[in-house]
C-alpha positions in Angstrom: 125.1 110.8 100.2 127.8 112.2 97.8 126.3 110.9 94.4 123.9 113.9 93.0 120.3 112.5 90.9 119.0 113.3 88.3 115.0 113.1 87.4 113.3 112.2 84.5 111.3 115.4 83.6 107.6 114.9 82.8 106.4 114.7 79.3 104.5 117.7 78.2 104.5 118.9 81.9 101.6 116.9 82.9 100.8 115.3 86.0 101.4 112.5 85.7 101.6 109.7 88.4 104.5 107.4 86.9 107.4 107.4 88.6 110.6 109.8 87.8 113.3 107.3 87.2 116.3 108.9 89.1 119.6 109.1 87.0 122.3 109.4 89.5 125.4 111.5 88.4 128.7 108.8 88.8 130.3 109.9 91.9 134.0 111.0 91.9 136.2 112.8 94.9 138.7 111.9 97.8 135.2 111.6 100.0 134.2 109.0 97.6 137.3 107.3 98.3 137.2 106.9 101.4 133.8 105.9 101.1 134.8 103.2 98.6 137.2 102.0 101.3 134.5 102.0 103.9 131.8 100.0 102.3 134.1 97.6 100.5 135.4 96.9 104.0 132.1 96.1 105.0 131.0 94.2 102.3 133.9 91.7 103.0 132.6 91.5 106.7 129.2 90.9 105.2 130.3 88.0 102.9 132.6 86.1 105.0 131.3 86.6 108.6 128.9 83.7 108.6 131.7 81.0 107.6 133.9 82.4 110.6 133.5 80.3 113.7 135.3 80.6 116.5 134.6 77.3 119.2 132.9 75.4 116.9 129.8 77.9 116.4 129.0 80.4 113.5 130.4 83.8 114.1 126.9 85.3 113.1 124.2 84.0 112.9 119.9 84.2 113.2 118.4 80.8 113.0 114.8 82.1 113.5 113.3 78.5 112.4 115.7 76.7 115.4 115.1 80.2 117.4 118.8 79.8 117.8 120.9 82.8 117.8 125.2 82.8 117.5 127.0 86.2 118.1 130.2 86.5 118.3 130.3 82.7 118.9 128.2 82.5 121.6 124.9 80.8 121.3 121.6 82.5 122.2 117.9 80.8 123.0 114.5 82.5 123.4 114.9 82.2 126.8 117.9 84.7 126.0 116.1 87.4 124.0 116.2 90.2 126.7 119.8 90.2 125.8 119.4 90.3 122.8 116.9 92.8 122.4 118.9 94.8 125.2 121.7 94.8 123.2 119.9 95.5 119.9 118.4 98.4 122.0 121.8 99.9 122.4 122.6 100.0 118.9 119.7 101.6 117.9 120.2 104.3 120.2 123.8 104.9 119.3 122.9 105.0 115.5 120.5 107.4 116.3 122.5 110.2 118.7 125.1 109.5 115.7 123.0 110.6 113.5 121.6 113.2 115.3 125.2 114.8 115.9 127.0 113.9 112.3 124.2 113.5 109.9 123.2 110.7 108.0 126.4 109.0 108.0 124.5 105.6 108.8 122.4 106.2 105.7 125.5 107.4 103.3 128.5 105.0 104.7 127.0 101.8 106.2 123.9 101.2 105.3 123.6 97.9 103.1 121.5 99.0 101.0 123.5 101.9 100.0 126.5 100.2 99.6 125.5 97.9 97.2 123.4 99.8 95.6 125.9 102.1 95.0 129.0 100.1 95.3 127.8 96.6 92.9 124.9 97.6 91.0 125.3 101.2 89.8 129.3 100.4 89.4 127.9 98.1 86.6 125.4 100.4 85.6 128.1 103.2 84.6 130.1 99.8 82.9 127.6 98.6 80.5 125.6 101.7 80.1 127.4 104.9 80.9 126.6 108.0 83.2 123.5 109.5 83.7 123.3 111.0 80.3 123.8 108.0 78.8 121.6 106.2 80.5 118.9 108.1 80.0 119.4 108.9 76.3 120.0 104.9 75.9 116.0 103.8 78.2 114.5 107.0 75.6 115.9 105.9 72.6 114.8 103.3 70.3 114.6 100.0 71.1 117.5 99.0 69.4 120.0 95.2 69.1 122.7 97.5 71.3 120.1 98.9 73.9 118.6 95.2 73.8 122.3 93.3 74.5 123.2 96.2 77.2 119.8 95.6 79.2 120.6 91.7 79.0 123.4 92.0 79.5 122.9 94.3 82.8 119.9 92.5 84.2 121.8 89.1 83.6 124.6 90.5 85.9 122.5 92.0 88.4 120.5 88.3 89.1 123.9 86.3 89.1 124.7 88.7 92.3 121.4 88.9 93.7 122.1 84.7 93.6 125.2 85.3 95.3 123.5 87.8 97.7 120.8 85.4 98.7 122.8 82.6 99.3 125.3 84.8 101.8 121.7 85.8 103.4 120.7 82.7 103.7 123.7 81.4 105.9 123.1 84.7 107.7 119.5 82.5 109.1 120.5 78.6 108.8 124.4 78.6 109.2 127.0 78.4 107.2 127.1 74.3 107.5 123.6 73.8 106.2 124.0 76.2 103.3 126.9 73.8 101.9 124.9 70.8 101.9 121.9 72.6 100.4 124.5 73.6 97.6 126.3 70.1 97.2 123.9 67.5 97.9 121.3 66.5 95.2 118.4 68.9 94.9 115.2 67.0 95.6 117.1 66.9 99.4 116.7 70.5 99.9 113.8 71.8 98.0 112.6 74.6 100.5 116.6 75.6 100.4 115.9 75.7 96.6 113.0 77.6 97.0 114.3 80.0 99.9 117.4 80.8 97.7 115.2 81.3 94.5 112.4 83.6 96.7 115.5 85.8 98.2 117.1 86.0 94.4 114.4 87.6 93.1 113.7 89.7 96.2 117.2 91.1 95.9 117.1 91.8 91.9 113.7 93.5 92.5 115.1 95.9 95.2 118.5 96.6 93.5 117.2 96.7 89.8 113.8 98.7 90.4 112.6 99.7 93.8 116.2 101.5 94.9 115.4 104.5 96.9 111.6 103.4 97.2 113.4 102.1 100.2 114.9 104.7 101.8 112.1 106.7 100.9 108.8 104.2 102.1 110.0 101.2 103.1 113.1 101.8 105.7 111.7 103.0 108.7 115.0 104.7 109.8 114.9 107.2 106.6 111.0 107.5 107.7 112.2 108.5 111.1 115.0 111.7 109.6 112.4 114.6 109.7 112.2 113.4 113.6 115.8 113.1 114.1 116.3 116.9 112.0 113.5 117.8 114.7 116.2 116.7 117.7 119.1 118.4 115.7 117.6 121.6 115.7 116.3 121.7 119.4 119.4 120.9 120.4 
């Protein structure tokens, strides 16, 4: 990743157990750039692919509770998954000799939740709050009206896209059809929808506001699997 971090330094030098909150340094450069171009690419992809259809079915789309699967416009049963899991096979091993050769481009360029970590919510960040300096003078400062409005202000933001976020995620599992007439029709007619879209809301704001690279660090089993891939590099 091209954006350089900054820890919070312990108090006093003790040991303590609290997590470092990592400052990361607003990233500038022609890499960047292209980087920028890369992920806001993607990021359309992500947003519009489950309202393309092509022959009537979704473009994408994982309906685990029908256990009905559309790629590419093509439909897919469980009595399909050896395809599927064929194909998902494939991928996995291409990401990985990619990685192996080039680095960890997957994890810099493509991975979701780099891009809008870095690309939506840290963009804001640098808005409201500043760079790295600032925002670390501003969360060790006094709780003042301004720090108060910017926090609001922020967090506010950062829930009205993890709303948006959740609902494109959701249409990602029950189609794009179903997601509309959750949205338009009266809510007492859809209140798992309602609570689905509420659950992944939250879900979303906690990952992007707070856990961040807890992620990549103990949660994404890909990031858990670099030291083995470094491993291959170097043998080879």
């Amino acid at each position: 990743m091209s954006t350089v971090v900054v820890n919070n330094a312990n108090n006093g030098g003790s040991k303590s157990k609290k997590r470092q909150w990592i400052y990361a340094k607003k990233p500038q450069g022609a890499l960047y750039k292209k980087r920028q171009w890369v992920g806001y690419t993607l990021l359309l992809f992500l947003f519009v692919a489950p309202f393309i259809k092509i022959n009537g079915e979704p473009f994408l789309m994982f309906n685990i509770i029908e256990r009905k699967f559309s790629i590419l416009g093509s439909l897919f049963y469980p009595q399909d998954l050896y395809i599927f899991v064929f194909g998902m096979l494939i991928v996995m091993v291409c990401v990985v000799l990619f990685t192996v050769v080039f680095g960890r481009v997957w994890c810099g360029w493509t991975c979701p939740q780099t891009i809008f970590l870095e690309l939506i919510f840290r963009r804001i960040e640098y808005w409201i709050e500043g760079d790295w300096q600032q925002q670390k003078k501003l969360n060790e400062g006094p709780n003042t009206d301004q720090k108060q409005l910017k926090k609001v202000l922020k967090h506010s933001i950062f829930l009205i896209i993890s709303f948006f976020i959740s609902n494109i995620f959701l249409a990602y599992i029950i189609g794009s059809d179903a997601l509309i007439k959750i949205i338009s029709d009266p809510l007492d007619q859809h209140i798992g929808g309602l609570v689905s879209i509420i659950l992944f809301t939250l879900v979303f704001y906690a990952v992007f506001a707070y856990v961040r690279e807890i992620v990549c660090i103990a949660i994404c089993p890909y990031g858990r699997l670099q030291g083995f891939f470094w491993m291959i590099k170097v043998s080879l």
